[in-house]
matplotlib code that plots the C-alpha trace (Angstrom):
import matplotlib.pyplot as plt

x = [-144.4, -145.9, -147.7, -147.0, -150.2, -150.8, -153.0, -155.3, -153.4, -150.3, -151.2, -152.4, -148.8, -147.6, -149.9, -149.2, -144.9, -145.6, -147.6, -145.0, -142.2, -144.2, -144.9, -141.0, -140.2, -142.6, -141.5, -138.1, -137.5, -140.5, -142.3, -139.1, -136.9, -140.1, -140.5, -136.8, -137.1, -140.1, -138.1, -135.4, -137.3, -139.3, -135.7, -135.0, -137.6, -137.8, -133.8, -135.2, -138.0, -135.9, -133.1, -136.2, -137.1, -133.5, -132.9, -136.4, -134.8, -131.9, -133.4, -136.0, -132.8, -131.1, -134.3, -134.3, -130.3, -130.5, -133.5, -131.3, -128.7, -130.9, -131.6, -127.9, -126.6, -129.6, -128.6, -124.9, -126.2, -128.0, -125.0, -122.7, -124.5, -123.6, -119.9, -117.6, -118.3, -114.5, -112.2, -109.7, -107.2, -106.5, -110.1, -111.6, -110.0, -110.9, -114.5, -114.4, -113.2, -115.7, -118.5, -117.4, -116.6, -120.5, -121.9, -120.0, -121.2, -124.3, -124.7, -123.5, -120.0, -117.0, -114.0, -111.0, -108.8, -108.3, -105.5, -105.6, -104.5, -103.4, -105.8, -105.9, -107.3, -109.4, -110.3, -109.5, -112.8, -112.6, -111.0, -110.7, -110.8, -109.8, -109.6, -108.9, -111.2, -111.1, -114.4, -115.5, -119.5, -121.6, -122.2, -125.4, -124.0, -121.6, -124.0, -125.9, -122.9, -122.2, -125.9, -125.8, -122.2, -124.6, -127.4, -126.0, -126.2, -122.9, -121.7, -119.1, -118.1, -115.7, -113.0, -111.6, -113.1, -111.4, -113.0, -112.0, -114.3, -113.3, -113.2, -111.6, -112.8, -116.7, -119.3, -122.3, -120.3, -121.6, -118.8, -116.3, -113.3, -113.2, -111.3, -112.8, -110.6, -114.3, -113.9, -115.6, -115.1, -115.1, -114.5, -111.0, -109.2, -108.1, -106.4, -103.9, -100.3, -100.0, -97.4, -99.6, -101.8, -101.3, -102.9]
y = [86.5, 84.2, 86.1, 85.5, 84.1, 83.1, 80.6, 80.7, 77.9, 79.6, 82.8, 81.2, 79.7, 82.9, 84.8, 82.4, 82.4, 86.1, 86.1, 83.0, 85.6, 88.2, 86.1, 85.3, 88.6, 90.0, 87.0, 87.3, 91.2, 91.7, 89.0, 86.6, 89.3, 91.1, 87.4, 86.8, 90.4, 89.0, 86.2, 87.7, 90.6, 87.7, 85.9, 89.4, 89.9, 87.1, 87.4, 90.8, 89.2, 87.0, 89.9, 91.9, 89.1, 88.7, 92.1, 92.2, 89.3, 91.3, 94.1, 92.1, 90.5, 94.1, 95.4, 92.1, 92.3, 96.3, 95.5, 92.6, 95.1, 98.3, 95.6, 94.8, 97.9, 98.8, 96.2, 96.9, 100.7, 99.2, 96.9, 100.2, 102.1, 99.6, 100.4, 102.7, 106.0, 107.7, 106.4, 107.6, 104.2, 106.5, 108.1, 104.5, 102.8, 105.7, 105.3, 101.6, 101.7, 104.6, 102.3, 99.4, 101.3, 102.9, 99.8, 97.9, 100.5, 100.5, 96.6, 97.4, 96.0, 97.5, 98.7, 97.8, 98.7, 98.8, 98.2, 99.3, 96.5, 97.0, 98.2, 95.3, 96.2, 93.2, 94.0, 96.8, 98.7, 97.5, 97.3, 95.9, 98.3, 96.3, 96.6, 94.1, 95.0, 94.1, 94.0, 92.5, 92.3, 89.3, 86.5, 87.6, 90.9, 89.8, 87.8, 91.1, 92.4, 90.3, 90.0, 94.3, 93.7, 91.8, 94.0, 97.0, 100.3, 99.2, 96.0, 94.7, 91.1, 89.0, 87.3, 86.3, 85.8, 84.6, 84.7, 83.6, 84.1, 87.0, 85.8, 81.6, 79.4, 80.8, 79.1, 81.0, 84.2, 85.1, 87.7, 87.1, 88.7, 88.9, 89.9, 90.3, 91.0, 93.1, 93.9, 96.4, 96.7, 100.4, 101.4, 102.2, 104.9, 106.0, 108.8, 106.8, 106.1, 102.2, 102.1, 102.5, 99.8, 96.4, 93.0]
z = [-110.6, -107.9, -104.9, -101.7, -99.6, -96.5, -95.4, -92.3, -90.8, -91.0, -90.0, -86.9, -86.0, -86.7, -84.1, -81.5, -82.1, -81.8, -78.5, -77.6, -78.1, -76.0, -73.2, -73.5, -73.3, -70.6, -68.6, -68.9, -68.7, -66.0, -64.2, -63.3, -61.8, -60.1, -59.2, -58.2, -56.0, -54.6, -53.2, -52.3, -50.0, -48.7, -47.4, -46.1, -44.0, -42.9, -42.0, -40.3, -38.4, -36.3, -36.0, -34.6, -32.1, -31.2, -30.7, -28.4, -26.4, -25.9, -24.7, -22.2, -21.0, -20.3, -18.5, -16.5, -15.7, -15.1, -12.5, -10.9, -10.4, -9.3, -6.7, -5.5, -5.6, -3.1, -0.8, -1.4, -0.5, 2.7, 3.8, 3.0, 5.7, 8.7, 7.6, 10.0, 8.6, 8.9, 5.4, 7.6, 9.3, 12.4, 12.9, 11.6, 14.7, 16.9, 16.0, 16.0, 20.0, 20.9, 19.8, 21.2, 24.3, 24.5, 23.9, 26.6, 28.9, 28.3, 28.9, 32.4, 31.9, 33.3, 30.5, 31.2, 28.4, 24.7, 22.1, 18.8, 15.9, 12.5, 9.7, 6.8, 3.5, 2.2, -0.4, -3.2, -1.7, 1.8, 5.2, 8.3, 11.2, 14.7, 18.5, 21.2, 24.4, 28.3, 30.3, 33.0, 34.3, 34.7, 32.4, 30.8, 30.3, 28.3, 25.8, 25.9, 24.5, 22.0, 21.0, 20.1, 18.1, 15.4, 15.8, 16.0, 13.9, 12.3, 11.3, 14.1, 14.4, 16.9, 16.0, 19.1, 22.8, 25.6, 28.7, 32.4, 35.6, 37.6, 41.0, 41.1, 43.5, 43.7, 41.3, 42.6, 41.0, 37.4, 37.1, 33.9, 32.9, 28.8, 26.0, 23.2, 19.4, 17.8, 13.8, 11.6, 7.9, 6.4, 2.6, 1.8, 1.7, -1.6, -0.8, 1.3, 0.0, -0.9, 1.5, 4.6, 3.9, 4.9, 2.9]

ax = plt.figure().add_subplot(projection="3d")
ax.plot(x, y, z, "-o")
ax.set_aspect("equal")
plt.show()
């Protein structure tokens, strides 16, 4: 029987196949998908870092937009105050000619009269609260007047002026006769039936 040898050669191809086949295998079964998850984690975090820096952008934008409004509901807040304080139509327009009454008076000017106009809702949280006035004084009290409906505590405005001197026929006399139509808003009254509110 003929033994089976091996040369040197031989046995050197063999030993590298068999590290060739190891490497195969190592590769295959560990490093590539260690490699492939390597990859992958780096496309995730990457995915994650800009999802981060987006969300960060997000949230500077809601601390910049919540500031912006912490400011206009302080103003709104401010402006709020100058508003007639009854919600009330019937107390709104009582208040509205009281003030426009006090002021008159104490400009000097004489008060003639007052009518009371319809309430008009302007908007779904305000309304208009109005009066038409008569008063008679001199000419500079009267821009006196109308100076302190602008500067006033609350926020009044005219609408309509007509005026007329009070005596005809004498220039020299400063003394006018006006009527005045003087606004204020106030916020709406809720509790009010639709029905009794007019656009």
């Amino acid at each position: 029987m003929k033994s089976f040898s091996i040369s040197f050669r031989e046995k050197w191809f063999l030993s590298i196949a068999a590290a060739a086949i190891l490497i195969f295998i190592l590769m295959e079964y560990l490093v590539l998908p260690y490699w492939d998850s390597f990859g992958t984690a780096s496309g995730k975090i990457e995915t994650q870092s800009k999802r981060v820096t987006q969300y960060r952008r997000i949230l500077q934008g809601q601390t910049t937009v919540r500031a912006a409004l912490d400011a206009v509901q302080r103003q709104v807040s401010q402006a709020e105050s100058r508003l007639l304080n009854s919600r009330a139509d019937a107390l709104a327009n009582a208040e509205i000619q009281g003030i426009v009454k006090d002021l008159a008076v104490s400009k000097g000017m004489t008060f003639r009269r007052t009518d009371l106009l319809p309430v008009k809702v302007v908007s779904p949280e305000y309304t208009k609260v109005s009066t038409r006035i008569e008063v008679s004084g001199a000419i500079n009290q009267l821009v006196d007047l109308l100076v302190s409906f602008e500067s006033g505590p609350k926020i009044l405005f005219v609408e309509e002026m007509r005026i007329s001197p009070l005596r005809l026929g004498n220039a020299k006399d400063k003394q006018v006769l006006a009527t005045l139509m003087v606004s204020g808003l106030k916020n709406t009254d809720k509790s009010a039936p639709d029905g009794s509110r007019k656009l």
